[in-house]
C-alpha positions in Angstrom: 215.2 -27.7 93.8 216.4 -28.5 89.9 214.8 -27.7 87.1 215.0 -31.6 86.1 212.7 -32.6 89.3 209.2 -33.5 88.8 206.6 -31.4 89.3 204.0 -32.2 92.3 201.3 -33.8 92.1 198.4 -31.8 91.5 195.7 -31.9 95.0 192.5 -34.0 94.5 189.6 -31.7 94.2 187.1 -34.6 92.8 183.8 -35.5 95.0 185.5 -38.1 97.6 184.5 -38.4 101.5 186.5 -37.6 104.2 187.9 -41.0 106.9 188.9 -39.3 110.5 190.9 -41.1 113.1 188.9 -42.3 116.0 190.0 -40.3 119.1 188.7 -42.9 121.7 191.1 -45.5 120.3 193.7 -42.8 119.8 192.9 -42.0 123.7 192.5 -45.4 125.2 196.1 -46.3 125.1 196.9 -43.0 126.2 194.5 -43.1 129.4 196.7 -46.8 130.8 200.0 -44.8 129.7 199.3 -42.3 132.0 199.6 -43.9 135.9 203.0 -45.1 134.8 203.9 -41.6 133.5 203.0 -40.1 136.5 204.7 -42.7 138.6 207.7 -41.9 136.4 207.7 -38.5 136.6 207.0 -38.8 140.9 210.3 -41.0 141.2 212.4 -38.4 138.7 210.9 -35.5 141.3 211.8 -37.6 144.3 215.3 -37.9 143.1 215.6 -34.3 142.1 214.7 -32.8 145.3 217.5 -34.8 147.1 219.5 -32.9 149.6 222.7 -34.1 147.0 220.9 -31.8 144.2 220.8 -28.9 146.7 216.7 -29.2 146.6 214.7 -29.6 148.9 210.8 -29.7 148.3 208.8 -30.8 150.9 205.6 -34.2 150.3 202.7 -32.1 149.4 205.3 -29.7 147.0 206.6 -32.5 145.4 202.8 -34.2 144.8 201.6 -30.6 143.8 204.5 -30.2 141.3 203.7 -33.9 139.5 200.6 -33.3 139.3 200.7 -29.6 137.4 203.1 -30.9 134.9 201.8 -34.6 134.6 198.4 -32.8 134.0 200.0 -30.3 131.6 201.2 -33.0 129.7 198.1 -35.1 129.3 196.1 -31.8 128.1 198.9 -30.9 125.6 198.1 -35.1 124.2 194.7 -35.0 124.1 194.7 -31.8 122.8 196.9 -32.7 120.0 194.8 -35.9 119.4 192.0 -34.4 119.3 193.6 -31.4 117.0 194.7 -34.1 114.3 191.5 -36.3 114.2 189.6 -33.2 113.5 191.6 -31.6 111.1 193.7 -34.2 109.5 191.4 -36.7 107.7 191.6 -39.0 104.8 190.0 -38.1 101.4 189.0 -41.1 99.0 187.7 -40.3 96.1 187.5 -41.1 91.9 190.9 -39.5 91.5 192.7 -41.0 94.4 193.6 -40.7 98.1 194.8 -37.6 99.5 196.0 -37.1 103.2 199.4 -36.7 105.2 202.6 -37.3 105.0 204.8 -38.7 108.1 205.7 -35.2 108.4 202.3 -33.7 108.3 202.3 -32.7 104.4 199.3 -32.4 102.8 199.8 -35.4 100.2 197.7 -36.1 97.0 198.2 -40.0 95.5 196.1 -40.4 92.4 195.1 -44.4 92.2 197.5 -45.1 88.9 200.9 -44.2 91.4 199.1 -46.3 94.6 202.0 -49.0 94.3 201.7 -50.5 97.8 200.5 -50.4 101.5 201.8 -51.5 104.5 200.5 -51.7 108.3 203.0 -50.5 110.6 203.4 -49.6 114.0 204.2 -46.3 115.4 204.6 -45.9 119.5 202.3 -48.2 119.7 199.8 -47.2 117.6 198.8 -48.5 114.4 198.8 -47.0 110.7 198.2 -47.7 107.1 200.9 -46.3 104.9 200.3 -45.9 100.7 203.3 -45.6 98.9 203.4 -44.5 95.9 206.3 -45.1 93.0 207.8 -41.9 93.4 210.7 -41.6 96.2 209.7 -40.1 99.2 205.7 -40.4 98.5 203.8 -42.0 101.1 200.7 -41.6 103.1 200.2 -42.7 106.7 196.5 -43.2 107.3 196.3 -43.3 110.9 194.0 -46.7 112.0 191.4 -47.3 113.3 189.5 -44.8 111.5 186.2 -43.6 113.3 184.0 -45.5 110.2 186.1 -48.3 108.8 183.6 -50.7 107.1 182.6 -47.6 104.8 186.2 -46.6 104.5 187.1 -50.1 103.0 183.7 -49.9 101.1 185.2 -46.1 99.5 188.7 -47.6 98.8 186.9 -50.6 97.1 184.5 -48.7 95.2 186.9 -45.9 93.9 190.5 -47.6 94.0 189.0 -51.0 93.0 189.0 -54.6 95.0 192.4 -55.3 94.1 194.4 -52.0 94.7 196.6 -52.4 97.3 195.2 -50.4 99.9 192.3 -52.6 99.8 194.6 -55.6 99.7 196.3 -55.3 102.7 193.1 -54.0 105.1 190.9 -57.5 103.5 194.2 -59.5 104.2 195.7 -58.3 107.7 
């Protein structure tokens, strides 16, 4: 990194409260994903154990062997759903929002670079992203959050009723 590149913004450490992700909505579309995974992952077995792949696994092997790894892969999910609503929240507060980047980077956006926000779609699910003026500065606010009326009520009450965050949640 130059010498010539900005320095980061510093982290919000004002009074502000904390907006976590609601895991049942996170889970819900999860839970009707999961027959047709399974039923995926039944027909990829099927096809495997062919006698033209030189396996042969017999009903109850192949049925055993879907449901380990269909059931591994459902508690790696939830476990990594349940991982970010607990310790990935939202922070509103005087100075600004603070919360993650698309990467997962912590991310600190005081309310005088909050430029605009978006709703976009990711896998199906739904999030909030603040950009801010700065290249490469944006946070992705995973919605619905667990207590959204007092989330817009924060974003109002700190950022103002015409920021932009509060702009696009009134309006979409």
């Amino acid at each position: 990194m130059d010498a010539a590149a900005s320095p980061p913004a510093p982290v919000l450490r004002g009074p502000g409260r904390a907006f976590r992700a609601s895991l049942r909505l996170f889970l819900q579309p999860v839970a009707w994903l999961a027959p047709p995974a399974g039923a995926l992952l039944a027909a990829a077995l099927v096809a495997l154990s062919s006698p033209a792949a030189g396996v042969r696994l017999t009903a109850p092997e192949l049925f055993g062997l879907a449901a380990v790894v269909w059931l591994l892969s459902a508690l790696g999910v939830a476990m990594t759903l349940l991982l970010y609503t607990a310790f990935c929240p939202v922070r509103v507060g005087v100075d600004g929002l603070t919360g993650f980047s698309f990467w997962g980077l912590p991310l600190s956006l005081p309310w005088g670079e909050v430029t605009e926000a978006s709703r976009r779609r990711l896998f199906g699910f739904p999030y909030l992203i603040v950009a801010s003026g700065r290249r490469g500065r944006a946070l992705w606010i995973a919605l619905p959050l667990a207590d959204m009326a007092a989330f817009e009520a924060a974003l109002a009450e700190h950022g103002g009723p015409d920021n932009p965050v509060s702009v696009v949640l009134t309006t979409s």
